[in-house]
Residue frames relative to the residue before (quaternion, step in Angstrom):
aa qw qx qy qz dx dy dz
X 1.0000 0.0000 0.0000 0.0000 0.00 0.00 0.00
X 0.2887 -0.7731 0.5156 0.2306 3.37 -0.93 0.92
X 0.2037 -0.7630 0.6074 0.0859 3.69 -0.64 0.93
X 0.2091 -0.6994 0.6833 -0.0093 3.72 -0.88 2.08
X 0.5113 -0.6151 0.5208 0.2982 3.75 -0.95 0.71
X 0.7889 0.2886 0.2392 0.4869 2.79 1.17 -1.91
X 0.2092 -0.8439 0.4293 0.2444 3.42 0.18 1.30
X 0.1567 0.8230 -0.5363 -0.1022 3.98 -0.32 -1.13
X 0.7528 -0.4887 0.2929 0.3296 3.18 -0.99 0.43
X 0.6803 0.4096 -0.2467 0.5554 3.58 1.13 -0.61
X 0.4876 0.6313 -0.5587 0.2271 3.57 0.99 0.21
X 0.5247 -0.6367 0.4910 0.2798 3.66 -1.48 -0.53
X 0.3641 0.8304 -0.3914 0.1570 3.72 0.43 1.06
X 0.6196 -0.6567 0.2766 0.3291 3.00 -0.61 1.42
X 0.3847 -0.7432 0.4430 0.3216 4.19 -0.89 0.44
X 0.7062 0.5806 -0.2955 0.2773 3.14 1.37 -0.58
X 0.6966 0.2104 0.0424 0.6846 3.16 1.47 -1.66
X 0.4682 -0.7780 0.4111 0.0810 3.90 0.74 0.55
X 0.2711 0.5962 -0.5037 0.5633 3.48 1.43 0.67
X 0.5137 -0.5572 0.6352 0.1490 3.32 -1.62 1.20
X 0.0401 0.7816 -0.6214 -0.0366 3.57 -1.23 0.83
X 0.5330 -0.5533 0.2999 0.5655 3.67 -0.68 0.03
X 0.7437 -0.4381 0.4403 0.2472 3.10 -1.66 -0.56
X 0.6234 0.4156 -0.1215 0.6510 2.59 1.59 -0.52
X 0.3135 0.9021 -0.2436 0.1690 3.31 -0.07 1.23
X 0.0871 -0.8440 0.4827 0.2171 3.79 0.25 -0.26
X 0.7423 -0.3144 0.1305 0.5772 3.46 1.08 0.86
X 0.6782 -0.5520 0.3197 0.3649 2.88 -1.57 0.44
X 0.4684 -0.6516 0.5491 0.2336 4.08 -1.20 1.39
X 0.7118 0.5629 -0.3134 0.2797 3.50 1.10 -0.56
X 0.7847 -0.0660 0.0908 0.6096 3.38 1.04 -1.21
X 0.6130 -0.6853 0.3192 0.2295 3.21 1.55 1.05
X 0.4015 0.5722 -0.5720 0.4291 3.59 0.42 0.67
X 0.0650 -0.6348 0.7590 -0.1293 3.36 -1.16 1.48
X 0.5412 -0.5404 0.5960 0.2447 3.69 -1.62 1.06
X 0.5425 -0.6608 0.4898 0.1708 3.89 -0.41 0.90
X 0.8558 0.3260 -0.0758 0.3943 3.23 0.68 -1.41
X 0.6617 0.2337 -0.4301 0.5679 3.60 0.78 1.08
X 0.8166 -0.4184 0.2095 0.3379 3.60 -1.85 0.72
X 0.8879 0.2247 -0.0900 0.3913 3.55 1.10 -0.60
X 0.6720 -0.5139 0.2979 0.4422 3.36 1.54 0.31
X 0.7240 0.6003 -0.3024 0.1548 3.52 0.98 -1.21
X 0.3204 -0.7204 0.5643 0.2449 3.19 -1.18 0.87
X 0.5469 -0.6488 0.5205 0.0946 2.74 -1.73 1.72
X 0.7507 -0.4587 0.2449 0.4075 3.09 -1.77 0.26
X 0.4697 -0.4459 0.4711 0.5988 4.43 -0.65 -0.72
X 0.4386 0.4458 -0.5913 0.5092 3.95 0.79 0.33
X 0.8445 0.1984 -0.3271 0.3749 3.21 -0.84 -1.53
X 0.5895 0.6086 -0.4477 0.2858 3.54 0.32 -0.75
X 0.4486 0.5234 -0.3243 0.6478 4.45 1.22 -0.88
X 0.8050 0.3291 -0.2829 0.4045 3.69 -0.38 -1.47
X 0.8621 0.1514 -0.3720 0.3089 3.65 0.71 -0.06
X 0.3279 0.6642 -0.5730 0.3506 3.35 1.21 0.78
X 0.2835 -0.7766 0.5482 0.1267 3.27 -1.20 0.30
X 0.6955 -0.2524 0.2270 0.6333 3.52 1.03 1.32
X 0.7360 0.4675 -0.2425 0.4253 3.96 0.54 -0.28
X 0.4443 0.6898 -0.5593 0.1180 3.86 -0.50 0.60
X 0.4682 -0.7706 0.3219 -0.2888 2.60 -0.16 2.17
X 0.7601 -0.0603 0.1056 0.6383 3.89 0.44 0.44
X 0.3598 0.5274 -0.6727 0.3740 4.20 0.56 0.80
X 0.7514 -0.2702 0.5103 0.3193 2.51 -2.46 0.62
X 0.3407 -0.4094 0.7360 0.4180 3.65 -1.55 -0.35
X 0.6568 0.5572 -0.3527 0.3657 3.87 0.37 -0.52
X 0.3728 0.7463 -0.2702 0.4806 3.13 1.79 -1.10
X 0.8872 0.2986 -0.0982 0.3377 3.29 0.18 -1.92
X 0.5555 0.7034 -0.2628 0.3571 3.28 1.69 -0.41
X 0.5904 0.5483 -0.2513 0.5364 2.93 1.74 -1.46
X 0.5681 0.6595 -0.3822 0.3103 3.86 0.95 -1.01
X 0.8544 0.1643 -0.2061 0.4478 2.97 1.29 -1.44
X 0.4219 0.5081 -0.6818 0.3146 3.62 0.35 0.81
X 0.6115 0.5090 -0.4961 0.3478 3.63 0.42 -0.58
X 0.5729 0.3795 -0.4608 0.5617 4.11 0.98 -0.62
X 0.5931 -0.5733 0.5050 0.2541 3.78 0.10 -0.10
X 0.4652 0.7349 -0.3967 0.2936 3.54 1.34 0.11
């Protein structure tokens, strides 16, 4: 498990099980959730991931969303 001091918006955290992964990635090492719609699965940062939902986030952690909003500072 990667451990972030400091969440932010550009971090890398899985949607499913909310555990921090690199950036580098081909999905999640923990419980294996990978984004469908590019060549390798990898989940993106909590930026790109917001910018390419489309009003839809479907199956996250509630942790998921928590982590979303400390990185906005809410």
């Amino acid at each position: 498990m990667t451990t972030i001091s400091r969440i932010t918006i550009d971090s890398t955290v899985c949607p499913a099980c909310a555990v921090a992964i690199p950036k580098r990635n081909k999905g999640c090492p923990h419980c294996h959730y990978s984004f469908a719609n590019n060549a390798h699965g990898r989940v993106g940062t909590l930026r790109e991931i917001l910018a390419a939902q489309t009003g839809q986030l479907n199956n996250v952690s509630p942790d998921f969303l928590r982590l979303v909003a400390q990185a906005a500072g809410v």
